[in-house]
C-alpha positions in Angstrom: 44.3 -18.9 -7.4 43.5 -16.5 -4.5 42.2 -14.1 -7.0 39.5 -16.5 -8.6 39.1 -17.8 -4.9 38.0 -14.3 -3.8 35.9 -14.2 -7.0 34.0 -17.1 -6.0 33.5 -16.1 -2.9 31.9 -12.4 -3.7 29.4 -14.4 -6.7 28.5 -16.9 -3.6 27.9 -13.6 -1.1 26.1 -11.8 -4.1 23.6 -14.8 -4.4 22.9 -15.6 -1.6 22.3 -12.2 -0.9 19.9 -11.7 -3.6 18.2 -15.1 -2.5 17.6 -13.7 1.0 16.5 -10.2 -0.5 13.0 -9.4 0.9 10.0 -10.1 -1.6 8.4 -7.2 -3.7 5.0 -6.4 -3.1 2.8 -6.5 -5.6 -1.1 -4.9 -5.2 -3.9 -6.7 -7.0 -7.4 -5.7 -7.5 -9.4 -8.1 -8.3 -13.3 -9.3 -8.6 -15.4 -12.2 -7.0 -15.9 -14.0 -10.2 -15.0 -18.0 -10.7 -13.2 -17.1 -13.6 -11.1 -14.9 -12.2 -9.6 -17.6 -10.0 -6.1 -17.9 -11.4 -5.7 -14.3 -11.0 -6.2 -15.1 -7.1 -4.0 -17.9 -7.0 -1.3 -15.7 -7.8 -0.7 -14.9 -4.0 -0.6 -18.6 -2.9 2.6 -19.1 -5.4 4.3 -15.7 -5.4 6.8 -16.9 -2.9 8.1 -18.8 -6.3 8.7 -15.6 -7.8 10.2 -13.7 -4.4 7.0 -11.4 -4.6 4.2 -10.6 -2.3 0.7 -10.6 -3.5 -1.6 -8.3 -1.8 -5.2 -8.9 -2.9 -7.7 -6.7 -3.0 -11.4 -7.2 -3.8 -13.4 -4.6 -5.6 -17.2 -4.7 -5.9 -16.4 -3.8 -9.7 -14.1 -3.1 -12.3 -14.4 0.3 -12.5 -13.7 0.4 -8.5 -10.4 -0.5 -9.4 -9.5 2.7 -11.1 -9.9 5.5 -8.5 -7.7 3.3 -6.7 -5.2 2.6 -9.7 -5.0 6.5 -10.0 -4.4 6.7 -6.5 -0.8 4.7 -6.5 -2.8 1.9 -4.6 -2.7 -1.0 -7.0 -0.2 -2.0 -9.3 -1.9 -4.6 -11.3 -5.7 -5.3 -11.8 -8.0 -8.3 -13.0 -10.2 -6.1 -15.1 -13.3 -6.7 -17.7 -12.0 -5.2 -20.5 -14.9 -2.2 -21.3 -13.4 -1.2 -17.5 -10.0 -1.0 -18.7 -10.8 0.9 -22.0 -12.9 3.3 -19.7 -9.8 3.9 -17.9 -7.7 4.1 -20.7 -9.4 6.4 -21.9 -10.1 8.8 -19.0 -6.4 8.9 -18.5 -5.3 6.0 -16.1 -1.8 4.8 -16.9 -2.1 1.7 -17.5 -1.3 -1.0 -19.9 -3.4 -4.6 -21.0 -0.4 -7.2 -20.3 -2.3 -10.2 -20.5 -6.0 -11.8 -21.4 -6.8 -14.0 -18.3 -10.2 -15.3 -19.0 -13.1 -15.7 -21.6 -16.8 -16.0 -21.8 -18.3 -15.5 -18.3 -21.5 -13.3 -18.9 -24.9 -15.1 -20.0 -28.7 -13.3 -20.5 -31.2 -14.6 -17.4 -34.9 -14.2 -17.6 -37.5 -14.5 -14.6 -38.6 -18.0 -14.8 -42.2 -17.2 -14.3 -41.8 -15.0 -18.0 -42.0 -16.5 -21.3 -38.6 -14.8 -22.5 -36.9 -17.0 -25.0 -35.1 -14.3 -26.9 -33.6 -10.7 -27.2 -36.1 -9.4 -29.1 -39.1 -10.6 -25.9 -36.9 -8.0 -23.6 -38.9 -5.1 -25.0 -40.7 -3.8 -22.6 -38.8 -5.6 -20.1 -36.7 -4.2 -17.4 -33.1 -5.1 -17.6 -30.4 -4.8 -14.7 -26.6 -4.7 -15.8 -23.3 -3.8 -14.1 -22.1 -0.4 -15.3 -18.9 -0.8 -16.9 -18.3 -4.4 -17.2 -18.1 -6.5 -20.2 -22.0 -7.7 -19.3 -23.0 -4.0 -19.7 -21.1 -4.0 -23.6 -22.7 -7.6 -24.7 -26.1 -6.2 -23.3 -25.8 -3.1 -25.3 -24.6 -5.4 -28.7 -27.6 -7.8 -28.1 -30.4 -5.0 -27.7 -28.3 -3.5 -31.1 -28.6 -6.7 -33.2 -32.3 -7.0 -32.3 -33.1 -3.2 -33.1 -34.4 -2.4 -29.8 -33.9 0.9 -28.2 -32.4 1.3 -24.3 -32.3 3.6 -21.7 -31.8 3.9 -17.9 -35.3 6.0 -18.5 -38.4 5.2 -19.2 -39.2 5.8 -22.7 -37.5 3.3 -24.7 -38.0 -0.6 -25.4 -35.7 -1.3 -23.2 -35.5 0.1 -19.6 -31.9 -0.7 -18.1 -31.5 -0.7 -14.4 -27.4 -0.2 -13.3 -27.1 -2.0 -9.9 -24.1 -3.6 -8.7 -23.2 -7.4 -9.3 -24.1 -8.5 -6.1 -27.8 -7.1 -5.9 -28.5 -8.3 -9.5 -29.5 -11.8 -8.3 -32.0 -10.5 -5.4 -33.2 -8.1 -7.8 -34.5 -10.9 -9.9 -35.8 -13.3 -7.7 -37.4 -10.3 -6.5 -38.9 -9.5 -9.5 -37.5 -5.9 -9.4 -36.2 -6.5 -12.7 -37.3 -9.2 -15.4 -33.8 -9.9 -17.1 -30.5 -9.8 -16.1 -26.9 -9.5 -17.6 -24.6 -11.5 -15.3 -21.4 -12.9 -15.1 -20.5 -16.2 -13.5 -21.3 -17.7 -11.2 -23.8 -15.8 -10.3 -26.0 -16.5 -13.8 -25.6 -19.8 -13.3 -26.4 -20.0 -9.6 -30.2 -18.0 -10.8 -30.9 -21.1 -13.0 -29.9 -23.7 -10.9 -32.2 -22.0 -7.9 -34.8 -22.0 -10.0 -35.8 -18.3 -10.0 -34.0 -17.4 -13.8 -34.4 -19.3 -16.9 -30.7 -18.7 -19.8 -32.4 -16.1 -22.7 -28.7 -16.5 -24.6 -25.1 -16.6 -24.1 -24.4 -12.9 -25.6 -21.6 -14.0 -27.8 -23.1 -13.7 -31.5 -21.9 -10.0 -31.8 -18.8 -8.8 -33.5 -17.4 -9.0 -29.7 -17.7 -12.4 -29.4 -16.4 -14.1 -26.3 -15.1 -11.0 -24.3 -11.9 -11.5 -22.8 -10.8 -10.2 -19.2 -7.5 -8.2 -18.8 -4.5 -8.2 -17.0 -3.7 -4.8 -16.8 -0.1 -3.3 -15.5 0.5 0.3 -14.4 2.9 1.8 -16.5 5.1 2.6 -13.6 5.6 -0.6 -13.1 5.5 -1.8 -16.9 8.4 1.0 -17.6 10.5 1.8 -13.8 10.4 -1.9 -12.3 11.0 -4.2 -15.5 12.4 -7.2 -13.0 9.5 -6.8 -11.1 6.9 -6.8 -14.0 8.8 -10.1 -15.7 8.2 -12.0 -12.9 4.9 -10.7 -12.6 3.6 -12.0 -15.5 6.0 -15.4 -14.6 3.6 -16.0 -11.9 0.4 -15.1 -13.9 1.6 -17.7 -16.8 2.2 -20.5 -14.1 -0.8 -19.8 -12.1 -2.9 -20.1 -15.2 -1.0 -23.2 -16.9 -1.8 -24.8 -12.9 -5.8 -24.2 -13.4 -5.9 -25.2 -16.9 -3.8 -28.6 -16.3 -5.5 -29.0 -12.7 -9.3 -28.4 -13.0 -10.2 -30.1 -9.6 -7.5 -28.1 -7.8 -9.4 -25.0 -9.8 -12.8 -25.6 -8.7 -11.7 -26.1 -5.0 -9.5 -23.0 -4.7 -12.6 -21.0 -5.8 -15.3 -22.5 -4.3 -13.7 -22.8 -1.1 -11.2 -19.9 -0.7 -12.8 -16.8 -2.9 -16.6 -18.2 -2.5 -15.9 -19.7 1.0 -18.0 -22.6 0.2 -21.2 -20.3 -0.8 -21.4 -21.8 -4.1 -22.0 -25.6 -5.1 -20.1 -28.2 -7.0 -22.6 -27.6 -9.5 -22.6 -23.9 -9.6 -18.7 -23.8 -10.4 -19.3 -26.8 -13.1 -21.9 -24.6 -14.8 -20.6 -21.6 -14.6 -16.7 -22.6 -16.2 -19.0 -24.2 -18.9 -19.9 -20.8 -20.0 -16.5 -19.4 -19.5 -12.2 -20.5 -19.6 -9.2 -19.4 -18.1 -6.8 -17.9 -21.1 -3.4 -16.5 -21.1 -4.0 -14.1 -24.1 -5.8 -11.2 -25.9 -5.3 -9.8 -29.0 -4.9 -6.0 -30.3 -8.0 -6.7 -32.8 -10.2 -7.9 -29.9 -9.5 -4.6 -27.7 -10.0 -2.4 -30.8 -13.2 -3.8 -31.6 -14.4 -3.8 -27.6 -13.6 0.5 -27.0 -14.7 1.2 -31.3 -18.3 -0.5 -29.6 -18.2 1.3 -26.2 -17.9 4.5 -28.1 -20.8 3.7 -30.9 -22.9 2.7 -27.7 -22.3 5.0 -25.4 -20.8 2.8 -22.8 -18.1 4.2 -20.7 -19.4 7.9 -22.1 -16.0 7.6 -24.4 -15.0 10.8 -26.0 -12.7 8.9 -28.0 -12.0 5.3 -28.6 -8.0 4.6 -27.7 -5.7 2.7 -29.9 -4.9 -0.3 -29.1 -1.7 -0.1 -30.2 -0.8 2.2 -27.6 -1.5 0.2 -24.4 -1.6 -3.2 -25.3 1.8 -4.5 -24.4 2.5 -8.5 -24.6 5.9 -9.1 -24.6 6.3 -10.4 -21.2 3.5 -12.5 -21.8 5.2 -13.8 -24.8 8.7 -14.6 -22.5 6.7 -15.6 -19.8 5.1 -18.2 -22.2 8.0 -19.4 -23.7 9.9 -20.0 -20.5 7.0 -22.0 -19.4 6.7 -24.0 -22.6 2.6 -22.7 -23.2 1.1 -22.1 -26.0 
């Protein structure tokens, strides 16, 4: 009796020790995108999980890699042509998860009669280097046999600026087209100042899916750490997807601190969704097109079957009860 007395007492000790064990800390780079809000509500339930969430906001996704390299983030929101990039300049890291789809649409000046791909020759075109915008650009232009270039000399003169300055650019008229993600895009039209050419999904990309991409220090050396992890991506995700209002206000009023309308969020989640997966097929597809392009200056495509690891998404998933 004393013996299974002192048992019980030690299993007690041992959790509530455990249960009063200081969180992990968990660094996040992320992007100012709407759909990339369940990403960001991470850190407002990680206390579920006994983790920290330490956000960080890049400009872009490539931002994110000299950083990854650097043993200053552990996990990363990520367009996947960023991700491949890194993949394949020799970042350690590993796709987890798919976290969002869609997101990218083709804006003309309004004051310009561009109603297609093939009315952007002669056109200048601004694009994000590195994103999944810069890809679907490059497929478009492809489909429509026009030539491109960040020189002058082609049908197609591309101008790489950041995200942020691709708007102004436009209303501007510094450019005449524009790849953007969401909001943004939508925020153009709804000012009045760009016009939708086409929602660049009619390629052998398709929608692209965003990443959630691991380091594989943390993938291999902290396994408890990376279960839960992806525990509190699944249930973040499941919370946006079965709560749009509680969606729309997290990103409209804590990542876009009320800089974007009701309507700007509405349009721009019409053009993209929050997801919990990717598939091997998709990420082969996205790095075999960076390399026939030219985008990321790949040397070789990389397998996906050598960094695409979904098994605690899988777990994660089934505890949750998601499909």
């Amino acid at each position: 009796m004393k013996l299974f007395k002192f048992i019980l007492l030690a299993a007690t000790l041992a959790f509530s020790i455990n249960a009063f064990a200081a969180p992990d800390v968990v660094r996040l780079g992320n992007l100012k995108f709407a759909h990339y809000g369940a990403v960001s509500y991470m850190k407002e339930i990680a206390s579920k999980y006994n983790l920290v969430i330490e956000e960080r906001v890049f400009p872009k996704g490539l931002d994110i890699l000299p950083a990854t390299i650097a043993g200053e983030i552990d996990i990363a929101a990520s367009a996947l042509d960023a991700a491949v990039a890194g993949r394949a300049s020799g970042v350690q890291i590993y796709i987890v998860a798919g976290f969002a789809k869609g997101g990218a649409r083709i804006v003309g000046r309004a004051d310009l009669n561009i109603k297609s791909i093939a009315d952007l020759k002669g056109k200048k075109v601004g694009v994000a280097r590195g994103g999944a915008q810069e890809l679907l650009l490059a497929a478009e232009l492809s489909k429509s046999n026009l030539t491109w270039s960040d020189q002058p000399g082609k049908d197609v003169q591309i101008f790489f600026m950041p995200f942020a300055d691709l708007n102004q650019a436009l209303m501007q008229k510094n450019i005449d087209a524009m790849c953007q993600s969401e909001p943004q895009s939508s925020q153009a039209i709804n000012k009045g100042y760009g016009v939708e050419v086409l929602k660049p999904y009619d390629t052998p990309i398709g929608e692209p899916v965003r990443v959630l991409v691991m380091t594989e220090k943390m993938y291999n050396e902290k396994r408890d750490v990376a279960e839960r992890v992806l525990k509190l991506f699944a249930e973040a995700t499941k919370t946006f997807l079965d709560n749009p209002k509680l969606a729309e206000n997290y990103v409209r009023t804590q990542m876009f601190k009320n800089q974007i309308s009701s309507e700007d969020y509405q349009d721009a989640m019409s053009n993209a969704s929050f997801t919990y997966d990717v598939s091997l097929e998709h990420v082969q597809i996205t790095a075999d097109l960076m390399k026939k392009y030219g985008v990321g200056k790949l040397t070789a495509a990389p397998l996906a079957k050598d960094w695409v690891r979904l098994d605690l998404l899988d777990k994660a998933k089934k505890e949750l009860k998601v499909k």
